[in-house]
N, C-alpha and C positions, 0 to 999 in steps of 0.2 A: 091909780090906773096908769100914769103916764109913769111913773116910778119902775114898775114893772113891764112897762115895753120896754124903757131904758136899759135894765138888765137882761130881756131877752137879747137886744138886738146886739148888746155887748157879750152876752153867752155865745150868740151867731157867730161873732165878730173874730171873738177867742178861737171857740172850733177851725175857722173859716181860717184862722194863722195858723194854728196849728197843724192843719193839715197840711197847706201850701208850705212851711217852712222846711228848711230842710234839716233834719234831725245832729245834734251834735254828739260827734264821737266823745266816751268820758276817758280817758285814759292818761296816767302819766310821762311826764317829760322823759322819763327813766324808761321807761314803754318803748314810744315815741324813736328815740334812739335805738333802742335794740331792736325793734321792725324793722326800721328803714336801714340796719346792717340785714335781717335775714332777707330784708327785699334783695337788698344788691348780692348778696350769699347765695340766692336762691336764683337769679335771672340769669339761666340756660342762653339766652340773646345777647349778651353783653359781650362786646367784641374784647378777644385778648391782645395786648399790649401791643403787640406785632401787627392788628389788623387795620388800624389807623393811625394818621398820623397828626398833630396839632401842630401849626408856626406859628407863635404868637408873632413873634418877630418887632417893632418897635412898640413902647409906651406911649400912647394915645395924650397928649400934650392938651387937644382942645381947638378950636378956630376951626377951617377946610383942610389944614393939614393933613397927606397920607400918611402913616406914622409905620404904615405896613404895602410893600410892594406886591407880597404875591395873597395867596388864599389864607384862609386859617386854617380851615379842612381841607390839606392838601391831599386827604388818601384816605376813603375808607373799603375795604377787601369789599370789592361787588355781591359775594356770597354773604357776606354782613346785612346784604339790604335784600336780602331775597328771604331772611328768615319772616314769620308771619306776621309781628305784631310790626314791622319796620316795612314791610310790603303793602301792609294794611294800612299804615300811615299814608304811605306815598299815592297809594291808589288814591286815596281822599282828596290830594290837592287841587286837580283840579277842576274839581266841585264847589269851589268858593271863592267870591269874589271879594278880593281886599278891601274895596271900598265901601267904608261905613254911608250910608245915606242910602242906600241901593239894596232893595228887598234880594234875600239870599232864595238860590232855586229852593225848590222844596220837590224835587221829582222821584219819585219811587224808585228811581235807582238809585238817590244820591243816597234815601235812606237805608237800602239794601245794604249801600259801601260802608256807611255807619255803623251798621250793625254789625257787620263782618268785623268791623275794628274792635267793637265792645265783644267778639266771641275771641276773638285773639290773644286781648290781653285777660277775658277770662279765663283762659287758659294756661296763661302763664304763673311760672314759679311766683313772682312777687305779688301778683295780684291775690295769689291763695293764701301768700299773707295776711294780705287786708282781709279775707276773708275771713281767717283763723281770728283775727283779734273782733270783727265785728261780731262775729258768734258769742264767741265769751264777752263782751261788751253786753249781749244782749241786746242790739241794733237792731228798729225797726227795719232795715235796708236787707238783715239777715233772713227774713224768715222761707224762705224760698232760693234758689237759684233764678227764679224769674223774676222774683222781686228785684232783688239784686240788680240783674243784667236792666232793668226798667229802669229802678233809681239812676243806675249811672250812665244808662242813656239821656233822660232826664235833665241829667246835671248836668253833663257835660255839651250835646246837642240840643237841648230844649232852645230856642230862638230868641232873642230879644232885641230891643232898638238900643241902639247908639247914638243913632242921628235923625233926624226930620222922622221920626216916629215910625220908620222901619224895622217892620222885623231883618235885619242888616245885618246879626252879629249869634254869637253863643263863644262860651267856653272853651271849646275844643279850637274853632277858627283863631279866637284869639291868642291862645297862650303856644298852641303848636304853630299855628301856619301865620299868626301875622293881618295885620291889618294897616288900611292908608286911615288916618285921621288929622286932618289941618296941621298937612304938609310932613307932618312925620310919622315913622312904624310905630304902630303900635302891639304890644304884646310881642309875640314871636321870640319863642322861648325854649327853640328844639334845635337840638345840632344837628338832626338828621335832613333837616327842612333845611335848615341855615347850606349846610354841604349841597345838596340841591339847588339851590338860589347861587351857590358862586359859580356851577357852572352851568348854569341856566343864561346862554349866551344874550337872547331878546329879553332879560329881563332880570339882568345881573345884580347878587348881591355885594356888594365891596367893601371887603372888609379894611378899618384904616386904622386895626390896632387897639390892645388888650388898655383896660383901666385896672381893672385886679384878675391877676390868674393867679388860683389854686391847682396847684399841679395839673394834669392830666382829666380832671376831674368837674370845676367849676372853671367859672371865668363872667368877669363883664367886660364890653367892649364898646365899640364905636362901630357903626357904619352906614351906608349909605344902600338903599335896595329905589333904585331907579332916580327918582329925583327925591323920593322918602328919608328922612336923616332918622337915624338911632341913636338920640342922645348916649344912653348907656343901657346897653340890654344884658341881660345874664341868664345861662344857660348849663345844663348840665352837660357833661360830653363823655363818652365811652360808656354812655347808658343806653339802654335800648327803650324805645317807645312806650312798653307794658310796666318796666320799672319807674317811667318818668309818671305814666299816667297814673300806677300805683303810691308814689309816693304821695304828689301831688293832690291825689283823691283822699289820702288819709290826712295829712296835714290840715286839708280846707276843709275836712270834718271834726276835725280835731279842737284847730287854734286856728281863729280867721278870728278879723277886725282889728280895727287899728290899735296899734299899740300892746299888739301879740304878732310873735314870729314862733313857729313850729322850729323848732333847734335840732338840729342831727347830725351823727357823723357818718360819712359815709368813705370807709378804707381808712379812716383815719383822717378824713381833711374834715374841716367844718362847714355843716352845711346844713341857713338857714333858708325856710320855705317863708314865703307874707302872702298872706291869701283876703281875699274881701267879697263880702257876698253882695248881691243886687237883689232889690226888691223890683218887682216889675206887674203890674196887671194884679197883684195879688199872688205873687209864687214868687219865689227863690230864686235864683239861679248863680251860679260863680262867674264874678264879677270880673276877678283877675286871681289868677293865682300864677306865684313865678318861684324859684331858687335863686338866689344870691350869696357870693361866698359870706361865709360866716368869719370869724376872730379864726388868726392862728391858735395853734396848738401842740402844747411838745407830743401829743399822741400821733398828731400827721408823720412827724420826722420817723416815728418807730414804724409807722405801716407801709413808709417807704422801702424799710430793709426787707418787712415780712413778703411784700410783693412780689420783689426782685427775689427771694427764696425760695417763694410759690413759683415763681415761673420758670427758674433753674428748675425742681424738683419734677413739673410737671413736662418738661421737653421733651421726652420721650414717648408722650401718650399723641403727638403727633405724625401726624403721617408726613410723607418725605417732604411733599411741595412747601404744607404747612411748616416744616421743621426748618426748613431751609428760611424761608420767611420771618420765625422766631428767633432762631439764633442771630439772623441781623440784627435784633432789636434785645438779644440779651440781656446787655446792662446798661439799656435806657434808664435815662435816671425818669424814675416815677414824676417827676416836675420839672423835663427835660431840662434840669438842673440849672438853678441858678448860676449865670455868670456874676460872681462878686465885684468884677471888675467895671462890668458896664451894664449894671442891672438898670441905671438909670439912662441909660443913654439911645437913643434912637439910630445905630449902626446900620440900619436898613436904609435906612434915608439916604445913606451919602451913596449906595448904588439903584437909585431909582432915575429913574427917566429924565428928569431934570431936579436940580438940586437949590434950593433956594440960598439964596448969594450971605443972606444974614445968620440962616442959619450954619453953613460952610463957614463963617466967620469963628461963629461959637465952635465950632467943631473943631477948629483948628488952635483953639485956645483949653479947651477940656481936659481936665487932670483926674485923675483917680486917687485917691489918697491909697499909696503903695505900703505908707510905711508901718498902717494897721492892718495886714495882713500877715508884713513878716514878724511883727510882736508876736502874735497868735501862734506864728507855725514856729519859733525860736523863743520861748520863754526867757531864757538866759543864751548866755552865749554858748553855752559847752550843752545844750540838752535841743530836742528834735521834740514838737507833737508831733506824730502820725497822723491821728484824726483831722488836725487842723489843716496837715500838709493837703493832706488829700480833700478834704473837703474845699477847701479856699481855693486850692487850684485846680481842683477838679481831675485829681487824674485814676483813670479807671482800673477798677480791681477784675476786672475780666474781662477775655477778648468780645469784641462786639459782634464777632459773628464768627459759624465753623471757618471761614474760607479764610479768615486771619488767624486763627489762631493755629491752622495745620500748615499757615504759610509764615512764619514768623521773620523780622527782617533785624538787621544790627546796626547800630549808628556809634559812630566814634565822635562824639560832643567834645569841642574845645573852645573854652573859657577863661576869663580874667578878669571877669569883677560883674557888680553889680547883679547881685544873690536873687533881686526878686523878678529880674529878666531872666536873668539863668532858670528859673521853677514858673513865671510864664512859657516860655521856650520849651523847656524839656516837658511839661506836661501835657505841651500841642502834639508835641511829637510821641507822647510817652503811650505806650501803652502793653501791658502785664507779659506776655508770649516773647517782646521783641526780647533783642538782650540791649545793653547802653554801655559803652563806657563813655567816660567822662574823663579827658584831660585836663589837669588845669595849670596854669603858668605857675612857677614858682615864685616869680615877681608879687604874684597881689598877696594879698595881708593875710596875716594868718588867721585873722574873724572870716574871712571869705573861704582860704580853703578849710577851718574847720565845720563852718553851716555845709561846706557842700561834701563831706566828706561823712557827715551827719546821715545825709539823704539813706545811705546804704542801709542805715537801721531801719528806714520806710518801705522801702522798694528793693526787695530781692535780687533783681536780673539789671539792677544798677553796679558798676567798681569806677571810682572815683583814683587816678593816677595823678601822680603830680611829676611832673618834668619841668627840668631847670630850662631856664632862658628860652623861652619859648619868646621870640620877638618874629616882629614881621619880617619877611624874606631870611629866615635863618638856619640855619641846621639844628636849633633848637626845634622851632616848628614842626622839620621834618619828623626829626626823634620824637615828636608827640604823636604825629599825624601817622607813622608809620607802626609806633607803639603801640596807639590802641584798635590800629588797624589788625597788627599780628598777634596780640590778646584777644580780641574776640574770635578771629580764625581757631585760637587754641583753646577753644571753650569748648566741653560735652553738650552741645547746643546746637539744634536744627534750624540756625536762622539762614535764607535762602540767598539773599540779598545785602549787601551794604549801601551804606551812605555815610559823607561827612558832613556833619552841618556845624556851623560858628553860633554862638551866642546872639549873632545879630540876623537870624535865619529863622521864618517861620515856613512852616509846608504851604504848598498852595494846593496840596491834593490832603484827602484824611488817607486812613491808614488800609480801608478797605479799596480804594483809589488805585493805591501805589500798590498793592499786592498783587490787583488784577492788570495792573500795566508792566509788574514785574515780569508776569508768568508770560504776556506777550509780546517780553526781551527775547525769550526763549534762551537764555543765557547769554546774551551778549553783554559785553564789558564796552561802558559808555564814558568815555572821556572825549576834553574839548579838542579841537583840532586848529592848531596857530600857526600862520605864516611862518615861515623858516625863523630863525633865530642864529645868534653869533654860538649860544653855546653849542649848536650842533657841529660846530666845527672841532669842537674843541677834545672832541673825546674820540678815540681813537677806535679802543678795542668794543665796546656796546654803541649803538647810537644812541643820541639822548632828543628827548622832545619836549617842548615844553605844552601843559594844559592845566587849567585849574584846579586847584586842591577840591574841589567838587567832583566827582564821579558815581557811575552804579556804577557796584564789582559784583559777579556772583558768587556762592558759597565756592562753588567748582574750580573758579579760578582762583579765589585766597587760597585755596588748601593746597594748590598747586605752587604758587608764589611762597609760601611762607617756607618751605622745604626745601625749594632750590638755592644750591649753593651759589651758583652763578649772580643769580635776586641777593642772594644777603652781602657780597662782595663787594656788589654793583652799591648796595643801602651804605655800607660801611665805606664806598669810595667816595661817593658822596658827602658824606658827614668830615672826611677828613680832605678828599682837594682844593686848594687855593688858587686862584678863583674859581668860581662857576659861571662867571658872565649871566649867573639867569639865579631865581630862588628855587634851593635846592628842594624846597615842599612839590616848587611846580612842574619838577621835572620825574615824579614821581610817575604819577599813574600813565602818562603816554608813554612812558619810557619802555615799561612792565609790560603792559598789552597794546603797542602801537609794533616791537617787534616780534610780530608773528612767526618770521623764521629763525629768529634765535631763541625766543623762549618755549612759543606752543603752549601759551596757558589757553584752558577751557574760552571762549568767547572771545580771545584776541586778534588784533585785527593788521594789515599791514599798513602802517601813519602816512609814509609817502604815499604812497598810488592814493589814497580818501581823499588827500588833503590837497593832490594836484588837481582832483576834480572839484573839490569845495573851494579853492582858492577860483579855478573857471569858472567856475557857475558865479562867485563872489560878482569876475569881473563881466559877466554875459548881464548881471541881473543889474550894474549900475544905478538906473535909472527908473528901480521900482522902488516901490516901498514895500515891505511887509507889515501883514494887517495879521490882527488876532480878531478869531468870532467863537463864540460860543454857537453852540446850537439849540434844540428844544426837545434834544435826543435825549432820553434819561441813558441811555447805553452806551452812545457816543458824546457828549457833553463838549466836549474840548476837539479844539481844531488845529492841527500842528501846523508852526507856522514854520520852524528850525530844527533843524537836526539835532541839536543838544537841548535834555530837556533835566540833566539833574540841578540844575540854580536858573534863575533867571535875575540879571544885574545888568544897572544901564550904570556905563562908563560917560565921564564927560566925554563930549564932542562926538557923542554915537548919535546916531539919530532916533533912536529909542527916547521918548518924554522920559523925564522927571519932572514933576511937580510936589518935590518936597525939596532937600535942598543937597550938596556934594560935599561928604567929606571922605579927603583921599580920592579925589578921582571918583568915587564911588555912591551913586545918589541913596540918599535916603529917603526912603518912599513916604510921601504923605498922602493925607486924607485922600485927595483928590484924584490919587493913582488907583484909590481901591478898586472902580467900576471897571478897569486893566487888568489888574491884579487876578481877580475873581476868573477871570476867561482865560489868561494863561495856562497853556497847556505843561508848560515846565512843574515840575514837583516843588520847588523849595522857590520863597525870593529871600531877595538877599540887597539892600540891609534897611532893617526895621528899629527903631527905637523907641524904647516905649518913653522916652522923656519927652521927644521929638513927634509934636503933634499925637500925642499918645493914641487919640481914637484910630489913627490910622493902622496899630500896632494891635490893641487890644478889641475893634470890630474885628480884623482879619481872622486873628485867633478867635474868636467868637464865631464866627461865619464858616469857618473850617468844623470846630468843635459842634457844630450845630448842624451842619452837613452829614457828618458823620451818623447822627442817630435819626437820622430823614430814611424810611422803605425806599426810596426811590434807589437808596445806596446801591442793594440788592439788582437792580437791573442793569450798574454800571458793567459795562464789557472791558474798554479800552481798549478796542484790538487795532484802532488805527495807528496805537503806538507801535503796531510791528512793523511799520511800514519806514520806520527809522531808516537813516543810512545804514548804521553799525548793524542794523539787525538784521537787513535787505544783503549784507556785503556778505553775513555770516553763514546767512540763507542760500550763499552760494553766486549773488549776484555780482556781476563786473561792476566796480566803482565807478565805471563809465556811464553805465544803466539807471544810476543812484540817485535819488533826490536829496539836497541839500537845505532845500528853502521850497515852502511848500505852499503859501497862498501868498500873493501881490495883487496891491493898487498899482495905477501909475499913475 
């Protein structure tokens, strides 16, 4: 008798699981992965590449450290979150109370909101996946539409405790929106919630920096959500709500408990799902389920070209606002591309708020190992990879947006040694549409000029010159400097703009920067303006002036200069008079377009009348300082501080800091110049070494190259650049009327 109560009550007991369990999905790992590509194949809500933005920004070290200054979701298109299963999210938040120990509402509208969410992502493309493989699985969960929508309200809302035996908690609270449990976040496992929480002013999330990012795609991190710490949280990003909740739901039916992870690729990165059920009161419910990046994979690297393919081919099926907004993001690299230079290094850090003293130490000691990179891109000495060139150094195979590529600019590069500054350099500066040439001294070795002479097999709109005796202050210089100034002029090529930059020159603007501060030249020719000189005495028949071999020239005025016979007489008297009392490079471009009435190139300007009123203002302003600000302007960013913005170079005994160190007169910027740096309104500084304090050479170039593929690009203007003297003079104004010097302390 007791034998057989003992098997009823165990009969009972079995049913009694049986029903409250929750049914597992049977399907394989080869399954498994091809869903979870038609889920992401199929999800209509999945923002394109264009409509947000990721900063991972520094490598999460560990301790209180900020390892990242601004947001990680710094942008996603607001029409992104207006779609349903992403509005349906949002509406839910604030319906629940973070803190576990504290019974959750349960009010008929919160379940209304619930519900709306579970018709949303029923509706969506990748949930009709889960749907399609439950069917042929034969899933109790199938047998209905209502079953369905039940079960996964169920599972994902059904209630349970966490703390002091509250119903305090569910599924859905935990893994999307986040929970406080003794002292730290728990769960919180959506970037669209995470993007919400950073600018959620009363109740900010701070993010302090990436522990693994998977391209565009996964990521774990660190941060902080009020006085809450997230040891390491991971999340999906550039998925939408109905795809997270669909993966999510087939995984934790799938493969849950410990010592199983659901394994998937999704675009080609790897990505596994760890899920854990809870037993509670006698029923199921999902404990925690999350994404965390999975193992590389050479399949990642291939689905980063297919991406970039797909989104060239589809750029047309947009409409103008949209197109205008994709083409800025072109040839984003799908994992906003590794920098190999300082993938390990925290370059964020040193422009933060305040900078910790030990670690500015290490900063200032930091090396990169340079010389396995140029192994990779020079196998031998007489042979070039392409692939390595470009991949190591990152330089782009197409313009990054329409408004650069219909504006294209030319650079005259000159060089004399050390190959793998010269391919960081040119690659900051490089991009597909410009044209380059490249002078190099005849002096360095012929291993140097044949790697640079190599480049032309990589990069098409590159020509590599070589001119004898190019020494400082020389008429070799000049002959280089003028060279490939009058080769690009004579090239079938619509570049708009010039510039010369040195070896020792990285930009302080990217390329889409200087395009939009070009057009607001409105063609003026921009050279420096110097107190009188002995050589002006000295030339009879032209006046001569002297200014830096840094200038902007426009197309309009090279094509004019390079034809006039007068120009070429003036170039070739130069090269042959003894003395010049001055260096013949720097008497070049004030000379050209400082005399307005003898030459009349396009944008030329008259040197005396500017330079009596900039030498007065010089002496009116004695007693200030000039300051540099950034602003919080994504259109205006930079705030002119000087009339001359093509180099910015502090000479000893200027009152301009350096805090790196002088050689030649000339400071070399380190570390601690970069939080400067950054806010100058000047396009190029000048001079960088990558041996010298390296981080401060290879953050900048990283900070720039990383700017570059940031949406905000797109809203840069620059139009206070037009307020230049040169541009204001050309515009018509008296030199008298002109500003020289444009923001002071005293």
């Amino acid at each position: 008798m007791r034998l057989n109560l003992l098997k009823l009550v165990l009969l009972f007991a079995l049913c009694y699981l049986a029903q409250s369990a929750i049914p597992a999905l049977k399907i394989s790992d080869a399954d498994i992965k091809d869903i979870a590509q038609k889920m992401r194949d199929s999800d209509t809500e999945k923002p394109n590449f264009c409509e947000f933005y990721i900063d991972y920004q520094g490598h999460y070290d560990g301790g209180e450290s900020d390892y990242a200054s601004q947001s990680l979701t710094k942008w996603i298109r607001p029409q992104v979150l207006q779609q349903p299963s992403y509005k349906a999210l949002l509406d839910l938040v604030p319906y629940f109370n973070p803190q576990t120990g504290v019974a959750e509402d349960a009010s008929p509208a919160k379940v209304t909101k619930q519900r709306a969410f579970i018709m949303a992502v029923f509706n969506s493309g990748p949930f009709k996946q889960l749907i399609d493989v439950l069917r042929k699985s034969n899933h109790p969960f199938a047998k209905s539409p209502d079953t369905l929508k039940q079960a996964m309200y169920d599972m994902w809302f059904g209630t349970f405790s966490r703390a002091r035996g509250k119903q305090d908690s569910s599924a859905f609270e935990h893994v999307f929106l986040g929970e406080a449990k003794n002292g730290e976040v728990s769960g919180m496992h959506n970037w669209v919630v995470i993007n919400q929480l950073e600018n959620d002013e009363k109740n900010k999330l701070n993010y302090r920096g990436f522990i693994i990012k998977r391209a565009d795609i996964i990521a774990s991190a660190n941060f902080k959500w009020g006085n809450l710490v997230k040891p390491t949280g991971s999340f999906l990003m550039g998925t939408s709500p109905a795809f997270d909740f669909s993966l999510l739901s087939m995984c934790f039916l799938a493969r849950r408990g410990k010592g199983t992870k659901c394994e998937t690729v999704i675009d080609g990165c790897p990505v596994n799902v760890q899920s854990y059920d809870l037993s509670q009161n006698g029923k199921d419910f999902i404990g925690t389920v999350y994404p965390e990046p999975g193992p590389s994979a050479p399949t990642f690297v291939l689905a980063k070209f297919t991406v970039v393919v797909i989104v060239i081919v589809t750029l047309s099926l947009f409409y103008s606002h949209d197109r205008r907004i994709f083409k800025n993001s072109i040839s984003r690299r799908y994992d906003s591309k590794r920098d190999y230079f300082v993938d390990d290094f925290p370059c964020y850090q040193l422009v933060g708020d305040s900078v910790n003293k030990t670690f500015l130490q290490y900063a200032k000691s930091w090396k990169p190992n340079k010389n396995k990179f140029i192994d990779s891109v020079y196998p031998t000495n007489d042979s070039i990879d392409c692939s390595q060139l470009k991949d190591m150094y990152d330089f782009n195979d197409a313009p990054l947006s329409s408004e650069e590529a219909e504006y294209p600019l030319a650079y005259g590069f000159h060089i004399y040694k050390d190959i793998s500054q010269v391919l960081a350099v040119l690659s900051t500066f490089y991009h597909p549409q410009n044209a380059y040439c490249i002078g190099v001294d005849s002096r360095s070795t012929a291993l140097f000029q044949n790697r640079v002479k190599l480049l032309e097999k990589c990069l098409g709109n590159v020509t590599v010159k070589i001119f004898e005796n190019v020494r400082w202050c020389s008429k070799g210089t000049l002959n280089a400097l003028y060279g490939c100034f009058s080769y690009l002029t004579s090239l079938d090529h619509p570049w708009r703009y010039y510039q010369y930059i040195s070896n020792n020159d990285l930009p302080l603007k990217t390329n889409f920067e200087m395009v939009q501060i070009f057009k607001n030249l409105k063609g003026a020719v921009i050279t420096e303006l110097v107190r009188p000189q002995k050589a002006e005495t000295k030339f009879t028949v032209i006046p001569v002036y002297k200014a830096s071999m840094s200038a902007i020239v426009s197309r309009e005025a090279a094509n004019y200069v390079v034809v006039n016979c007068t120009i070429t007489q003036f170039i070739l008297h130069l090269l042959r008079k003894k003395p010049l009392y001055a260096c013949p490079d720097e008497l070049l471009w004030a000379t050209l377009f400082g005399n307005k009435d003898v030459f009349s190139a396009p944008g030329s300007f008259d040197y005396t009348s500017m330079r009596y009123v900039y030498v007065k203002q010089i002496k009116e302003n004695r007693n200030k300082r000039l300051i540099v600000n950034a602003t919080s302007s994504k259109a205006e960013p930079f705030m002119l501080s000087y009339y001359y913005i093509p180099r910015y170079q502090v000479w000893s005994g200027s009152p301009r800091k350096c805090n790196g160190k002088f050689v030649h007169a000339s400071c070399v910027f380190g570390v601690r110049d970069l939080p400067m740096l950054i806010k100058r309104p000047e396009l190029v500084a000048h001079k960088l070494y990558s041996d010298f304090q390296p981080a401060a050479f290879y953050c900048l170039r990283k900070m720039v190259k990383e700017r570059a593929l940031q949406y905000e690009q797109m809203l840069f203007k620059g139009t206070v650049y037009s307020e230049l003297a040169h541009v204001q003079v050309l515009m018509g104004q008296n030199p008298e009327n002109v500003k020289f010097f444009y923001c002071f302390s005293y």
